[in-house]
CHARMM-style PDB file with segment names, atoms N, HN, CA, C and O in Angstrom:
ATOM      1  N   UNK     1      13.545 -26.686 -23.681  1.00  0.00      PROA
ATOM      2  CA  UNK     1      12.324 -27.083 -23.034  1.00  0.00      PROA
ATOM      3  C   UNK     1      11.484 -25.856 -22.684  1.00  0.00      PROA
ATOM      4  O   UNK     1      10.256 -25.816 -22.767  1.00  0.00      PROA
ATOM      5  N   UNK     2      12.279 -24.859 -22.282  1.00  0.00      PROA
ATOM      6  HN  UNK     2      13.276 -24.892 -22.214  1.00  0.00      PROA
ATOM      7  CA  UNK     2      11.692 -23.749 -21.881  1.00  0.00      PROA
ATOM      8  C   UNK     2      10.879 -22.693 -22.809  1.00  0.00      PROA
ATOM      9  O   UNK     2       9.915 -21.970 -22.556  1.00  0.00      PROA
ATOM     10  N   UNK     3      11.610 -22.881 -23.923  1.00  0.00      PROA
ATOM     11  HN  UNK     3      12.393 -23.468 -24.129  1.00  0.00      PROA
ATOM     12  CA  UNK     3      11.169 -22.170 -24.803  1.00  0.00      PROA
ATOM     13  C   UNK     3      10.126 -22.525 -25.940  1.00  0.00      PROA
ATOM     14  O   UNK     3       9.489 -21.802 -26.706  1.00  0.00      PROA
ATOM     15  N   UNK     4      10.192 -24.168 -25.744  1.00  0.00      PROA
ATOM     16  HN  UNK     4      10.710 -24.755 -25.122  1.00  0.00      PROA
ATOM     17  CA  UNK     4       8.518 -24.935 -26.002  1.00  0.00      PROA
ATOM     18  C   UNK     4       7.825 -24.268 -25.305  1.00  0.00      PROA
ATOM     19  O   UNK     4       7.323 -23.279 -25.838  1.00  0.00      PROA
ATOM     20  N   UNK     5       7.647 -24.427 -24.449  1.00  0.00      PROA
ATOM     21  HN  UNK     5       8.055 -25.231 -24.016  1.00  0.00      PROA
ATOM     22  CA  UNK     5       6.245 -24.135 -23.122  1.00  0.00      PROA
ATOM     23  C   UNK     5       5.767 -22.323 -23.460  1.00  0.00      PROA
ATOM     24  O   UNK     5       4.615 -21.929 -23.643  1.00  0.00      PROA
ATOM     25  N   UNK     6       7.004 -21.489 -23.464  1.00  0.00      PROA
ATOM     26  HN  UNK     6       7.939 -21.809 -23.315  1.00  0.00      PROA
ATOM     27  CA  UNK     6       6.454 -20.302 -23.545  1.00  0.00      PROA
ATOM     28  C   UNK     6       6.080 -20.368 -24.912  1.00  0.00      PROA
ATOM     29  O   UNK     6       4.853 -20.264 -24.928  1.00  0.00      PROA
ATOM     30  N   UNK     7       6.439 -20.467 -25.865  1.00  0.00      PROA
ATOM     31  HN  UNK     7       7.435 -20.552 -25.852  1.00  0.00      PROA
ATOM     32  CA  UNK     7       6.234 -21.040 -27.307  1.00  0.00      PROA
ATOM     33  C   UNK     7       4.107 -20.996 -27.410  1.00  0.00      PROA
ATOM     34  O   UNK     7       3.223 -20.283 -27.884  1.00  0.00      PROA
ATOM     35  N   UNK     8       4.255 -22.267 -26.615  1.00  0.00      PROA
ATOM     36  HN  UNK     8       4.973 -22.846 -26.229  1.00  0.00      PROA
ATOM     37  CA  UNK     8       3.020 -22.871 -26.870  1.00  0.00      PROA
ATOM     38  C   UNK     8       2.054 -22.294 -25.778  1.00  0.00      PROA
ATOM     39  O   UNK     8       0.890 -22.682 -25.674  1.00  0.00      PROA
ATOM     40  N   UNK     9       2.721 -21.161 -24.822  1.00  0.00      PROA
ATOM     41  HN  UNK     9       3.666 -20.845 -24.907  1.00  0.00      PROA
ATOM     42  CA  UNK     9       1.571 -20.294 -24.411  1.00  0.00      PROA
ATOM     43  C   UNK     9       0.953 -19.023 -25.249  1.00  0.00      PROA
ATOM     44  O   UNK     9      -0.147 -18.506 -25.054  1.00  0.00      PROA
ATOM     45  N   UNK    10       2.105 -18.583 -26.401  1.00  0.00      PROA
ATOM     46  HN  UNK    10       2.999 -19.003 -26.559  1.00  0.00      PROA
ATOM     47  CA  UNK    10       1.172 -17.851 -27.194  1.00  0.00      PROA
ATOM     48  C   UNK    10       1.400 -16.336 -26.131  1.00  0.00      PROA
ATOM     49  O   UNK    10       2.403 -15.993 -25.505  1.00  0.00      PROA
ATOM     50  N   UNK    11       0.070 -15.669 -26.242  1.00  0.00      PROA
ATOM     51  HN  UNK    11      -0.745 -15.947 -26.751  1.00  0.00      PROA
ATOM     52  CA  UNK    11       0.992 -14.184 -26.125  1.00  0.00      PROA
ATOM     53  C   UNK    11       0.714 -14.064 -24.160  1.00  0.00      PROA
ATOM     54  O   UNK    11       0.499 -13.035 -23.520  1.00  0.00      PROA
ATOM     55  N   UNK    12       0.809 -15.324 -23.697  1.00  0.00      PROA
ATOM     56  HN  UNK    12       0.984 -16.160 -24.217  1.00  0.00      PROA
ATOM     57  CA  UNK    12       0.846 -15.289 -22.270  1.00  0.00      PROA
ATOM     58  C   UNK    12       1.688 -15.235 -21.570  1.00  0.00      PROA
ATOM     59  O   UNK    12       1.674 -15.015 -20.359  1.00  0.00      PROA
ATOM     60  N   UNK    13       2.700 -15.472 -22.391  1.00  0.00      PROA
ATOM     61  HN  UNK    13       2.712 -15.651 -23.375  1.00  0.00      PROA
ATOM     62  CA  UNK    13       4.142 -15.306 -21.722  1.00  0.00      PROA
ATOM     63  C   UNK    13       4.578 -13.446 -21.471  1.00  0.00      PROA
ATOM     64  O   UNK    13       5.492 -12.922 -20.833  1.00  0.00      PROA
ATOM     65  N   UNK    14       3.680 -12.975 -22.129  1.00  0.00      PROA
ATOM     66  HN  UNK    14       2.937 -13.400 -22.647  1.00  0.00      PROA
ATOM     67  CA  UNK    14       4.087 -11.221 -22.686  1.00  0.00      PROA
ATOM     68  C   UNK    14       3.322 -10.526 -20.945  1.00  0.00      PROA
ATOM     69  O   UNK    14       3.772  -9.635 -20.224  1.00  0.00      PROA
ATOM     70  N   UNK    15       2.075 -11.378 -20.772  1.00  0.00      PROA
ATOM     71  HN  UNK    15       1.710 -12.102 -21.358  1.00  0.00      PROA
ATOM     72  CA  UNK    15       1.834 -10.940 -19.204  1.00  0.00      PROA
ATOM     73  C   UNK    15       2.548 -10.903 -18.343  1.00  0.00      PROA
ATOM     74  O   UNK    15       2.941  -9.959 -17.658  1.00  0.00      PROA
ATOM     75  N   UNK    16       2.905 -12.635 -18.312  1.00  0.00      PROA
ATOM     76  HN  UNK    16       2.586 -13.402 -18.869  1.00  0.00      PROA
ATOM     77  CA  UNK    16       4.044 -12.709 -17.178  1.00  0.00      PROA
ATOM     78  C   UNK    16       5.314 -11.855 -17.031  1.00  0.00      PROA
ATOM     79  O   UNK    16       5.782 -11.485 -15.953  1.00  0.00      PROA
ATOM     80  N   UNK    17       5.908 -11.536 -18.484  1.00  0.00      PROA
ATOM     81  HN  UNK    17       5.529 -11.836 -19.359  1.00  0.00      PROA
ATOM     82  CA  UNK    17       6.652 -10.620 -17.998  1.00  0.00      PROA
ATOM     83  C   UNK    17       6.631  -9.347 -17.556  1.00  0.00      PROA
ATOM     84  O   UNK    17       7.292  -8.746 -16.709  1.00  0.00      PROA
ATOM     85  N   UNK    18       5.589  -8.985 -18.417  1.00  0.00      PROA
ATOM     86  HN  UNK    18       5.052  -9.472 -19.105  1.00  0.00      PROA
ATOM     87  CA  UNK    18       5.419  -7.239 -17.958  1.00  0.00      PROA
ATOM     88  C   UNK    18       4.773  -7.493 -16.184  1.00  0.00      PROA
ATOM     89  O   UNK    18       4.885  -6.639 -15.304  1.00  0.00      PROA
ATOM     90  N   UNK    19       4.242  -8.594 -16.034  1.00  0.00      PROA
ATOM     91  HN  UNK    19       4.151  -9.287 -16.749  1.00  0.00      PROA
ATOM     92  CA  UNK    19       3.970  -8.522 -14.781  1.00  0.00      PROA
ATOM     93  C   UNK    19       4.847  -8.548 -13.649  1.00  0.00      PROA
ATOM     94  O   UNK    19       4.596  -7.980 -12.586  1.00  0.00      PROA
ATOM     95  N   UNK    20       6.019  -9.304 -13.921  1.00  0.00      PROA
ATOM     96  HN  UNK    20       6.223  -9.766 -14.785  1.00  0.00      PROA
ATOM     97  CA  UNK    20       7.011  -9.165 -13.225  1.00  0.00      PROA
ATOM     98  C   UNK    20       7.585  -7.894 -13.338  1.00  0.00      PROA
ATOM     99  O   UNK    20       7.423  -7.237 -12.310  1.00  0.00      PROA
ATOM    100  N   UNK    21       8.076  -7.431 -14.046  1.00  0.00      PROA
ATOM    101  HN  UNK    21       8.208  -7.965 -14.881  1.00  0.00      PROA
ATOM    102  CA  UNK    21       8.160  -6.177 -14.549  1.00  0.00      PROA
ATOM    103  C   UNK    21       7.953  -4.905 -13.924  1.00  0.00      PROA
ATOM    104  O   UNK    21       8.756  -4.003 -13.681  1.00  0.00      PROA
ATOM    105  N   UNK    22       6.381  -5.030 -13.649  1.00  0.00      PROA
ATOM    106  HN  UNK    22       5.729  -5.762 -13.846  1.00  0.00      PROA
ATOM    107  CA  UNK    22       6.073  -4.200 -12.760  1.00  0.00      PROA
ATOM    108  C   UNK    22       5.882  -3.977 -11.429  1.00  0.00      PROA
ATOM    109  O   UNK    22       5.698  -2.926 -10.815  1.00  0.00      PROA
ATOM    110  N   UNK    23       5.986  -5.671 -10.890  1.00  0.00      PROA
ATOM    111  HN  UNK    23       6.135  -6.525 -11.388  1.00  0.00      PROA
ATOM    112  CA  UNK    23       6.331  -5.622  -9.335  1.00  0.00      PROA
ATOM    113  C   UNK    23       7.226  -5.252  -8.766  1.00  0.00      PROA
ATOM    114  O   UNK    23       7.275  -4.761  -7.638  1.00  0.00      PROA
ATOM    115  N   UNK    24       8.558  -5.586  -9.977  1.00  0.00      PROA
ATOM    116  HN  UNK    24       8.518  -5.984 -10.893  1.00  0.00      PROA
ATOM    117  CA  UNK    24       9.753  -5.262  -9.283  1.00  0.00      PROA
ATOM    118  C   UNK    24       9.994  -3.752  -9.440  1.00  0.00      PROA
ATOM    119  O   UNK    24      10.794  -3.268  -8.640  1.00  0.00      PROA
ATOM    120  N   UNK    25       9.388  -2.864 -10.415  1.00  0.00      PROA
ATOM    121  HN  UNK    25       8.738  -3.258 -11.065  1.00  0.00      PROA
ATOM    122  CA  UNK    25       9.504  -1.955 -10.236  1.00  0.00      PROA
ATOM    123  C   UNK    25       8.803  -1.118  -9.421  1.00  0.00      PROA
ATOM    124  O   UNK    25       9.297  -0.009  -9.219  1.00  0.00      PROA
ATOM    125  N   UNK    26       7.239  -1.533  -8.646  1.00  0.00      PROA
ATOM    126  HN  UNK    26       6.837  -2.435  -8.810  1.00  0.00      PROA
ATOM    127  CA  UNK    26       7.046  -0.829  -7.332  1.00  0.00      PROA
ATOM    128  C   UNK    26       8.207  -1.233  -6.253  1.00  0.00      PROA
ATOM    129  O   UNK    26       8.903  -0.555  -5.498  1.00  0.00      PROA
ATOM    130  N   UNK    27       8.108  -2.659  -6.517  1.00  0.00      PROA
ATOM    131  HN  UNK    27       7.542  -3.210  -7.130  1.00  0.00      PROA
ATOM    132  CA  UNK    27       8.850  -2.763  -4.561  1.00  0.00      PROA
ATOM    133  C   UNK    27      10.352  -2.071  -4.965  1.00  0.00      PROA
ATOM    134  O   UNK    27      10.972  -1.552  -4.037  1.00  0.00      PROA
ATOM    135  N   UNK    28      10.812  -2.054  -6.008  1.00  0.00      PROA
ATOM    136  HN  UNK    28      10.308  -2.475  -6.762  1.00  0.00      PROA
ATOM    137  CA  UNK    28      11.890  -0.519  -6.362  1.00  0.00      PROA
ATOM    138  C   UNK    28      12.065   0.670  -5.584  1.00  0.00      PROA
ATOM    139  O   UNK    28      12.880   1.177  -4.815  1.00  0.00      PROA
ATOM    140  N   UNK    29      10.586   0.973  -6.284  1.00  0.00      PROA
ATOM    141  HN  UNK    29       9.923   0.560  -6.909  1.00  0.00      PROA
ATOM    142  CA  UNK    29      10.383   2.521  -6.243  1.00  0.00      PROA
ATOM    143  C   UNK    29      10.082   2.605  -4.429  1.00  0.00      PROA
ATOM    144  O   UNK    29      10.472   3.577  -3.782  1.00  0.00      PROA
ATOM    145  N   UNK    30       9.388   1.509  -3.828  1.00  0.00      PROA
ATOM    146  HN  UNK    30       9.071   0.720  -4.353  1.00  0.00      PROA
ATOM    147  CA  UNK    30       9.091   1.845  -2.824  1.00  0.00      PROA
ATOM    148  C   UNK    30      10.163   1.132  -1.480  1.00  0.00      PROA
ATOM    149  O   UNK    30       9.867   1.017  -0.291  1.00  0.00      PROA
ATOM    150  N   UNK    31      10.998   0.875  -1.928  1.00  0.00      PROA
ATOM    151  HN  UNK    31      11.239   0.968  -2.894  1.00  0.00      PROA
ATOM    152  CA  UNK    31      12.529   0.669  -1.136  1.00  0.00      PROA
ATOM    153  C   UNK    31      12.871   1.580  -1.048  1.00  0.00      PROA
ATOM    154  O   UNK    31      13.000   2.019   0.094  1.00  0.00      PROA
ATOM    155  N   UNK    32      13.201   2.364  -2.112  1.00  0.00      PROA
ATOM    156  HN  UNK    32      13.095   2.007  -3.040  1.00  0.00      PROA
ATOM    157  CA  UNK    32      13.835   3.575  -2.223  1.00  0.00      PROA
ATOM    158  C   UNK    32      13.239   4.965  -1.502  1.00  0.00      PROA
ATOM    159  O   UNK    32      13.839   5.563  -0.609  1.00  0.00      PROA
ATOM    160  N   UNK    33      11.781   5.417  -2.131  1.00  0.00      PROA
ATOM    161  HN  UNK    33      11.294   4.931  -2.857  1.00  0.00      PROA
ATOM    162  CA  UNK    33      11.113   6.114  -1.203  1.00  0.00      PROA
ATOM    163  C   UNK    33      10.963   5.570   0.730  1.00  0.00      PROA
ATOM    164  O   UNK    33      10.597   6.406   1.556  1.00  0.00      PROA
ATOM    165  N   UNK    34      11.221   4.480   1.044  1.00  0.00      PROA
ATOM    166  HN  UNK    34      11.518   3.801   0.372  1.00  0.00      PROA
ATOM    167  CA  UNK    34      11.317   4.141   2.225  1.00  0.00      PROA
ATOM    168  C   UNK    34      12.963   4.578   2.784  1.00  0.00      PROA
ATOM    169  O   UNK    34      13.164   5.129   3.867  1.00  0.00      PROA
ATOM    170  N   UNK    35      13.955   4.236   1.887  1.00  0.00      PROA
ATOM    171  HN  UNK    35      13.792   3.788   1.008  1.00  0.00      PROA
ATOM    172  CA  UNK    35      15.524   4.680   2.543  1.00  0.00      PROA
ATOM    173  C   UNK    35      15.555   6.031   2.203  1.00  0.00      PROA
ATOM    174  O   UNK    35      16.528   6.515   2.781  1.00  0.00      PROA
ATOM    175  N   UNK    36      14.997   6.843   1.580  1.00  0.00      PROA
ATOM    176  HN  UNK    36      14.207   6.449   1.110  1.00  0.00      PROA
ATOM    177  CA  UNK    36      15.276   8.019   1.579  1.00  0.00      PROA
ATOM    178  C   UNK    36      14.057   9.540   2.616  1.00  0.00      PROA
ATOM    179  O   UNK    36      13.906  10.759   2.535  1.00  0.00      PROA
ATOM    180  N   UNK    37      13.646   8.687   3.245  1.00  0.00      PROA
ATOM    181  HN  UNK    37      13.769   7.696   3.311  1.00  0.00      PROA
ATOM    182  CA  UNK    37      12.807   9.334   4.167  1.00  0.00      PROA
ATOM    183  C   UNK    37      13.439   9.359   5.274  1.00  0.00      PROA
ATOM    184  O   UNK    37      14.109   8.413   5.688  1.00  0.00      PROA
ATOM    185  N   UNK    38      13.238  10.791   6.051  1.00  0.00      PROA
ATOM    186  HN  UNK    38      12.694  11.559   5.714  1.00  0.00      PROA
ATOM    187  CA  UNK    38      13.492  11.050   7.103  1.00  0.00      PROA
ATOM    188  C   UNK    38      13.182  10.061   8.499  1.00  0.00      PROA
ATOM    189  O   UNK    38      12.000   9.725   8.573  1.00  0.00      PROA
ATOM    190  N   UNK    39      13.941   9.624   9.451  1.00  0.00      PROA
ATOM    191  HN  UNK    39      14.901   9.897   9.391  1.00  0.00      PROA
ATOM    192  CA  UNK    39      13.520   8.648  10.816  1.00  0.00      PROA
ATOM    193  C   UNK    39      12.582   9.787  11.368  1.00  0.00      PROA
ATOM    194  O   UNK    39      11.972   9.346  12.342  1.00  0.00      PROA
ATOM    195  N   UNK    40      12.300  10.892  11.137  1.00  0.00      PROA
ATOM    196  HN  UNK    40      12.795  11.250  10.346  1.00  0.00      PROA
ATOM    197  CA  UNK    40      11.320  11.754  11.949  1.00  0.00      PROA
ATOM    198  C   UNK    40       9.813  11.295  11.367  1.00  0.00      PROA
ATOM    199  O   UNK    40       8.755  11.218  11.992  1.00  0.00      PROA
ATOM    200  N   UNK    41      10.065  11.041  10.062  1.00  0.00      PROA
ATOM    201  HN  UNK    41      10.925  11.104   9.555  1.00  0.00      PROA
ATOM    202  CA  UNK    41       8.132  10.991   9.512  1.00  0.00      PROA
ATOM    203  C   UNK    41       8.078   9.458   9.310  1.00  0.00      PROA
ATOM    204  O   UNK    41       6.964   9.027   9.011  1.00  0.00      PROA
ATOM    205  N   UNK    42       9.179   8.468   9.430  1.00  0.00      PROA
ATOM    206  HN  UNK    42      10.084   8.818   9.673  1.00  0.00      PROA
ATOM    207  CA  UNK    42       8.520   7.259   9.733  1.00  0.00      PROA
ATOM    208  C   UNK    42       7.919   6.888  10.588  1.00  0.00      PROA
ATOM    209  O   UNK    42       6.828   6.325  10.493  1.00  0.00      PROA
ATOM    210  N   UNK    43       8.736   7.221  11.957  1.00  0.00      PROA
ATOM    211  HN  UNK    43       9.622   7.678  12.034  1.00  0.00      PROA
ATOM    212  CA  UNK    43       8.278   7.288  13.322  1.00  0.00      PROA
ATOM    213  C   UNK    43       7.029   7.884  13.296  1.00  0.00      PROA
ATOM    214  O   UNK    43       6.177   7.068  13.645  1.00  0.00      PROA
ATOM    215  N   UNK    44       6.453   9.238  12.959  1.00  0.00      PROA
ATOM    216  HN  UNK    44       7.145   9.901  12.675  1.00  0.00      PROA
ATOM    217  CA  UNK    44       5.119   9.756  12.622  1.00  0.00      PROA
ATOM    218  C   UNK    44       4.231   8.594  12.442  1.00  0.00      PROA
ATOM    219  O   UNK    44       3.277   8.236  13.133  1.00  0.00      PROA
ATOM    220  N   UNK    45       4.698   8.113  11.450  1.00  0.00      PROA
ATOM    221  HN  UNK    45       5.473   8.404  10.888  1.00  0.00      PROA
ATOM    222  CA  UNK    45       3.826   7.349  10.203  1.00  0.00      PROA
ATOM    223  C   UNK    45       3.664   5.741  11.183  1.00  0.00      PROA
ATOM    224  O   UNK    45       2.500   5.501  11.506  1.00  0.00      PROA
ATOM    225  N   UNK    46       4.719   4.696  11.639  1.00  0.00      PROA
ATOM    226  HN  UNK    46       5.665   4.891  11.376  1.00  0.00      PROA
ATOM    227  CA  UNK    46       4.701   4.054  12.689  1.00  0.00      PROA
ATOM    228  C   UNK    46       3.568   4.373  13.590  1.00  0.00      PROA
ATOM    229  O   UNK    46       2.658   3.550  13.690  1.00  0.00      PROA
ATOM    230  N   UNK    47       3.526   5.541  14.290  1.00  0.00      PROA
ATOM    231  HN  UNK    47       4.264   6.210  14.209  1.00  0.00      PROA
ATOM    232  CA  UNK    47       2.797   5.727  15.691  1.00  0.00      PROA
ATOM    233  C   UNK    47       1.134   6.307  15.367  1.00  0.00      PROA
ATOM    234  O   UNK    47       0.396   6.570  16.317  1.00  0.00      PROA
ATOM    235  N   UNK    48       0.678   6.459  13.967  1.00  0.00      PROA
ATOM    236  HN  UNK    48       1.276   6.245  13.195  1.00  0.00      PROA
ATOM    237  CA  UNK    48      -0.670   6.888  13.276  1.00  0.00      PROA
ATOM    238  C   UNK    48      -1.719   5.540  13.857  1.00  0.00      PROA
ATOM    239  O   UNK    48      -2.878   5.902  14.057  1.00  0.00      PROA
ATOM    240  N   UNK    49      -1.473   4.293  14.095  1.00  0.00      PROA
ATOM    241  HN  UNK    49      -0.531   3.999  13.933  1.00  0.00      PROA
ATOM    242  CA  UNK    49      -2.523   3.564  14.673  1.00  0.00      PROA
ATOM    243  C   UNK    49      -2.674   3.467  15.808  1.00  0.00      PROA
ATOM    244  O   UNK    49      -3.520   2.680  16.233  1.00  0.00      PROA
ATOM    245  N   UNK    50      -1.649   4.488  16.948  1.00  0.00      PROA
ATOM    246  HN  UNK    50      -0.962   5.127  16.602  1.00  0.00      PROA
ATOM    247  CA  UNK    50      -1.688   3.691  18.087  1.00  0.00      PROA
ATOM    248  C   UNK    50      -2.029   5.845  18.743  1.00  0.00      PROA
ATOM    249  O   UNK    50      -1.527   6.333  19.756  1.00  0.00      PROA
ATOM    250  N   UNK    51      -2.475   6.200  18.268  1.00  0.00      PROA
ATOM    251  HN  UNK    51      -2.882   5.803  17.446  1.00  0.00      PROA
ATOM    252  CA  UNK    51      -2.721   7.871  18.408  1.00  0.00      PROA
ATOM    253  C   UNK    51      -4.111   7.807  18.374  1.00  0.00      PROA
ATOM    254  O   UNK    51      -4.767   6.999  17.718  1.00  0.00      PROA
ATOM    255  N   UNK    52      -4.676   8.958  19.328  1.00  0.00      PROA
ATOM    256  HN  UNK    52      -4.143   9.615  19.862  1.00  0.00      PROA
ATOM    257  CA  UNK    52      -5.988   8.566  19.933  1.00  0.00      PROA
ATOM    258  C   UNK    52      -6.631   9.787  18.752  1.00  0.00      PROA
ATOM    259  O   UNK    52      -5.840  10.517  18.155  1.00  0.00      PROA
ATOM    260  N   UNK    53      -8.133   9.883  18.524  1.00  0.00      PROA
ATOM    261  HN  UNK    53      -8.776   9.290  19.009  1.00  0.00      PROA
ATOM    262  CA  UNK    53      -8.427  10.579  17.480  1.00  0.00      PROA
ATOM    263  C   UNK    53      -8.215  12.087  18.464  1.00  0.00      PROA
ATOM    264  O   UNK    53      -8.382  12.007  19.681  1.00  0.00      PROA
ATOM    265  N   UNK    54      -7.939  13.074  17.989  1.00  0.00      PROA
ATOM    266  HN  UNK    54      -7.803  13.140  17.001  1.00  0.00      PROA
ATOM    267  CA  UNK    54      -8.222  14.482  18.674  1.00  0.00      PROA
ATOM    268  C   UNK    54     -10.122  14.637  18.660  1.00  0.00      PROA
ATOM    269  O   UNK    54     -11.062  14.245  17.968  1.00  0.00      PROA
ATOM    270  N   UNK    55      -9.905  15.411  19.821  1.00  0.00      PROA
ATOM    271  HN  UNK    55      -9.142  15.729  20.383  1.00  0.00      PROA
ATOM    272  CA  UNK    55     -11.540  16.463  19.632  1.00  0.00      PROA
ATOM    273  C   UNK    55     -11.851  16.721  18.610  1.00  0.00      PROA
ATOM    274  O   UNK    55     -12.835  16.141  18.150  1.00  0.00      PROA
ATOM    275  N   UNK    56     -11.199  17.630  17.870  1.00  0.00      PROA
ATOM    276  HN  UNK    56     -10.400  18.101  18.243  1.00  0.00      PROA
ATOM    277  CA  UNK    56     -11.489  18.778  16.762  1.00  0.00      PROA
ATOM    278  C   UNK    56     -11.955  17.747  15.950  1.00  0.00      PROA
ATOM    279  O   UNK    56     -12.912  18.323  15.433  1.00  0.00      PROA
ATOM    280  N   UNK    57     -11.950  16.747  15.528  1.00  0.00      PROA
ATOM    281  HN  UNK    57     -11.173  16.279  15.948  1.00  0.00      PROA
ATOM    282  CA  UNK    57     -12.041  15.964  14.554  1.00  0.00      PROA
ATOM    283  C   UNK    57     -13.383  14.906  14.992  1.00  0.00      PROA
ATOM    284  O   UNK    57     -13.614  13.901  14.320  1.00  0.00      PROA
ATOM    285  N   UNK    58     -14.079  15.218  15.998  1.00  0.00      PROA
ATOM    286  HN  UNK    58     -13.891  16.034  16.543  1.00  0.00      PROA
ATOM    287  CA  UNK    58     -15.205  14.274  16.280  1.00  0.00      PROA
ATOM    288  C   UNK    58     -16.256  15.113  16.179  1.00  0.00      PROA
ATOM    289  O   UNK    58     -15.965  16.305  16.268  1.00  0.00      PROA
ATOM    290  N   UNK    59     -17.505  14.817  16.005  1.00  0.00      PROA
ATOM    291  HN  UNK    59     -17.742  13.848  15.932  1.00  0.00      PROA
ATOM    292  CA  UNK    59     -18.820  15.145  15.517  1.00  0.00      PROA
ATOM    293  C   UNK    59     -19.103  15.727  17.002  1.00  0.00      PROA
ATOM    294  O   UNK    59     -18.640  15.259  18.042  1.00  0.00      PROA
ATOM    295  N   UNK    60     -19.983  16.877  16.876  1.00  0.00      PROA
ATOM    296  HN  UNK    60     -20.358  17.257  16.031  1.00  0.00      PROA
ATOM    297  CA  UNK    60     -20.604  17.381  18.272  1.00  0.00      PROA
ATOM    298  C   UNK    60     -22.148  16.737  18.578  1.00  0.00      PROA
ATOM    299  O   UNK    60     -22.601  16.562  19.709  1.00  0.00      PROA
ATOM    300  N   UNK    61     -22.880  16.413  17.251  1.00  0.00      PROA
ATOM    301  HN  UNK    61     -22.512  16.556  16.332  1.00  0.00      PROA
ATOM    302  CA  UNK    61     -23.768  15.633  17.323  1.00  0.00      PROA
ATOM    303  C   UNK    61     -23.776  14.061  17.615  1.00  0.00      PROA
ATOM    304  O   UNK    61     -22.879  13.281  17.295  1.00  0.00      PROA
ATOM    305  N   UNK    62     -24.837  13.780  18.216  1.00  0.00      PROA
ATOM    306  HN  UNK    62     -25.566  14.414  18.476  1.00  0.00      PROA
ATOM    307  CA  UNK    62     -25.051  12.923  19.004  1.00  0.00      PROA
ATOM    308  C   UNK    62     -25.122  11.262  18.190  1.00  0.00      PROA
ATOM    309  O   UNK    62     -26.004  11.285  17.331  1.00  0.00      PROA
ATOM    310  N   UNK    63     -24.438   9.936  18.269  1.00  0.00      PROA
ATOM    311  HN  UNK    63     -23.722   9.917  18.966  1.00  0.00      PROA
ATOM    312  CA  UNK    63     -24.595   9.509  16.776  1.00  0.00      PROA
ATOM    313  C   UNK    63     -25.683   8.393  16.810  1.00  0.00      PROA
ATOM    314  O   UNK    63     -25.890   8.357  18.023  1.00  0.00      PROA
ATOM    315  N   UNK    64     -26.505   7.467  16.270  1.00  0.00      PROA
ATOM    316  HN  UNK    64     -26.336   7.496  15.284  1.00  0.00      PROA
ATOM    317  CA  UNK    64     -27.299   7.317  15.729  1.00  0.00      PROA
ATOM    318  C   UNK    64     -27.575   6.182  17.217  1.00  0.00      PROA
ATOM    319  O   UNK    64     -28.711   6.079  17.680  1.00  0.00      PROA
ATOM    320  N   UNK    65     -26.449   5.445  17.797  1.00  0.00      PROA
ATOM    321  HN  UNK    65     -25.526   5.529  17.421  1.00  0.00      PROA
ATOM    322  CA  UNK    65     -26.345   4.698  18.530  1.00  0.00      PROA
ATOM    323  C   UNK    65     -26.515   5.303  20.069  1.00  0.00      PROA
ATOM    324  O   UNK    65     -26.658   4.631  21.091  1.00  0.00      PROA
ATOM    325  N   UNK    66     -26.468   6.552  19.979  1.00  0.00      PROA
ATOM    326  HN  UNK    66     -26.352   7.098  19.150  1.00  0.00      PROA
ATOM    327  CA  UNK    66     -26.534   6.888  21.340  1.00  0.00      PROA
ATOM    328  C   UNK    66     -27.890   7.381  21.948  1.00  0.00      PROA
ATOM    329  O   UNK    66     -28.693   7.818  21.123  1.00  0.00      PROA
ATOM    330  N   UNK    67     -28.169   7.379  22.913  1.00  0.00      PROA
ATOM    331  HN  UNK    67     -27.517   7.024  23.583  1.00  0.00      PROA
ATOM    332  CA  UNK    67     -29.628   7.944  23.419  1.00  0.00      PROA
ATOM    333  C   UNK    67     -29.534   8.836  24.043  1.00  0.00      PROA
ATOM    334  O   UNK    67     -28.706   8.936  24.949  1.00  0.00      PROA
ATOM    335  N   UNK    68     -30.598   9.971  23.630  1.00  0.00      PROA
ATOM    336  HN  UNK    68     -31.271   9.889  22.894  1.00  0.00      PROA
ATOM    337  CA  UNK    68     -30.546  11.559  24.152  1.00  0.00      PROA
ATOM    338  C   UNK    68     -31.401  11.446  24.790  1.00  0.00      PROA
ATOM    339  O   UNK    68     -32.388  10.953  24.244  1.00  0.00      PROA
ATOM    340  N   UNK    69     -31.515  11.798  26.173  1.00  0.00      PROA
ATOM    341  HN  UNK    69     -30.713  12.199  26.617  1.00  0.00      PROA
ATOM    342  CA  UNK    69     -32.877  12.063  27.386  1.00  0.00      PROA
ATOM    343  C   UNK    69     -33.095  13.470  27.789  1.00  0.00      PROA
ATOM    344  OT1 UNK    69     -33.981  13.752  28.595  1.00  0.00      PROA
TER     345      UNK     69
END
């Protein structure tokens, strides 16, 4: 039965697989790069949305919204 259907999809079946294919080989690659990282730069990486911007990194000029008197 199965092999009607892909049969009679013609070369659509060749997507689906390479598409699978390649999902499983990111969420792979990126399991792996996740267990092999240090608990020091996840934690980093974790706490990046909840970290306030520094000074050094804000404009000294005044921005478009604000009013200068």
């Amino acid at each position: 039965m199965f092999q009607n259907i892909l049969h009679d999809l013609g070369g659509a079946a060749l997507y689906g697989i390479v598409s699978i294919c390649l999902f499983f080989l990111v969420f792979s690659i990126s399991l792996i790069w996740a267990m092999t990282r240090r608990s020091g730069l996840l934690r980093e990486i974790e706490q990046l949305p909840l970290v306030e911007d520094s000074p050094s990194l804000l404009t000294s000029a005044p921005s478009q919204h604000e009013r200068v008197s």
